[in-house]
C-alpha positions as CSV (number, residue, x, y, z in Angstrom):
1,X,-3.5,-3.4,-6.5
2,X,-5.9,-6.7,-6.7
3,X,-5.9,-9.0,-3.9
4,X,-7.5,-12.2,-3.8
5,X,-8.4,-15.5,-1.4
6,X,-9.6,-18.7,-3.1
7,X,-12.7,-19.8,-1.8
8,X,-15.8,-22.5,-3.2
9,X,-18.3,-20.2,-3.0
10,X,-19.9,-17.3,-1.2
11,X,-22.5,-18.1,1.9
12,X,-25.6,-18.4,0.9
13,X,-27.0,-15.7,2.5
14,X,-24.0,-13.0,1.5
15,X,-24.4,-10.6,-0.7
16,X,-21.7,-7.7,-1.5
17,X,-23.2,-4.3,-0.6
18,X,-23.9,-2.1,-3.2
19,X,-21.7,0.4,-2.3
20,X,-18.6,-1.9,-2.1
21,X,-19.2,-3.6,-5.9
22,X,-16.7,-1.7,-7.2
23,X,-13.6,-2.9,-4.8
24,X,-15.3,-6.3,-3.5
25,X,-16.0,-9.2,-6.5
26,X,-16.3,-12.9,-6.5
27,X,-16.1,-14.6,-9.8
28,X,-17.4,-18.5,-9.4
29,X,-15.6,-19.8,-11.9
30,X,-12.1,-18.9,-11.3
31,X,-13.4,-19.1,-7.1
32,X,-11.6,-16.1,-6.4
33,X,-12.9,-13.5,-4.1
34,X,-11.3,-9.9,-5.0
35,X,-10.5,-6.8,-3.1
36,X,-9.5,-4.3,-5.7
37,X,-7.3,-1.9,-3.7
38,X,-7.6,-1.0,-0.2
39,X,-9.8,-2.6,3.1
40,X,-10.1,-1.2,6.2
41,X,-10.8,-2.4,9.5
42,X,-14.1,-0.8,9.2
43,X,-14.8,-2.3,5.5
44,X,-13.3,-6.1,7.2
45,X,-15.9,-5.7,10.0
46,X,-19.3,-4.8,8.6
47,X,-18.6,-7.9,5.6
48,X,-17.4,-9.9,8.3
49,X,-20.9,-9.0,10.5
50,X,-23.1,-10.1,6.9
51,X,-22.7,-14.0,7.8
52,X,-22.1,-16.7,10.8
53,X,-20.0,-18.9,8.4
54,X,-16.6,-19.1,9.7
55,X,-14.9,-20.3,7.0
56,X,-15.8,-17.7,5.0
57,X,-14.9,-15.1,8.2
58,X,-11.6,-16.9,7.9
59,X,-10.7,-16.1,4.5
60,X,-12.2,-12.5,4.6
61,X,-9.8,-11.9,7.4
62,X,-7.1,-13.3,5.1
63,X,-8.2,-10.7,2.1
64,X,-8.1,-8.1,4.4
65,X,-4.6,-8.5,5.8
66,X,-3.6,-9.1,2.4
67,X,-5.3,-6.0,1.1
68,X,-5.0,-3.2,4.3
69,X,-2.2,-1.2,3.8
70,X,0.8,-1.4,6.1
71,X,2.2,2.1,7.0
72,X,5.2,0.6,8.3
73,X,7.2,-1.4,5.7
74,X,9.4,-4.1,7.3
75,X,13.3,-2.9,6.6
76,X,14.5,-5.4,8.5
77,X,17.1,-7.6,6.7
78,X,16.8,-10.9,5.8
79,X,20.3,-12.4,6.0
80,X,23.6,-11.1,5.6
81,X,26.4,-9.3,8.0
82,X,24.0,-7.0,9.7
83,X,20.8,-9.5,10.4
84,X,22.7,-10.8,13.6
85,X,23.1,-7.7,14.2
86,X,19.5,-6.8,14.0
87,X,18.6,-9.3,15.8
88,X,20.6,-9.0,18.5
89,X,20.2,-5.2,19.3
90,X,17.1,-3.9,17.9
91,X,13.4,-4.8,19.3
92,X,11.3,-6.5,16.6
């Protein structure tokens, strides 16, 4: 699955490793920088470690916890009889 922040434009000084062009793509005129499939922590860190700008830290953080996988899906439920119940008696 594609995943993707919004962002003007990459740092000046980034550029997407060669080995990660095929699940990493920014396209300048729609603004959107991709993650096609899954990034991991590993993956998050070394991009993040390719610049000092913040903003653009920012919203790489934001494409990865959009695109990590979560093992864990969330079952709790969102309204109804039992989401008091939830609440009240199981830890979140």
């Amino acid at each position: 699955m594609d995943r993707f922040v919004v962002i003007e434009k990459l740092p000046a000084a980034f550029v997407i490793p060669r080995d990660m062009k095929d699940r990493l793509s920014y396209d300048a005129a729609t603004r959107r920088l991709t993650c096609h499939g899954y990034m991991s922590k590993t993956d998050f860190d070394r991009l993040s470690q390719l610049t000092k700008d913040w903003t653009f830290r920012r919203k790489l953080e934001d494409l990865f916890r959009s695109s990590a996988y979560n093992d864990q899906p969330d079952l709790r439920p969102r309204g109804g009889r039992l989401a008091g119940f939830w609440k009240r008696f199981v830890p979140g």
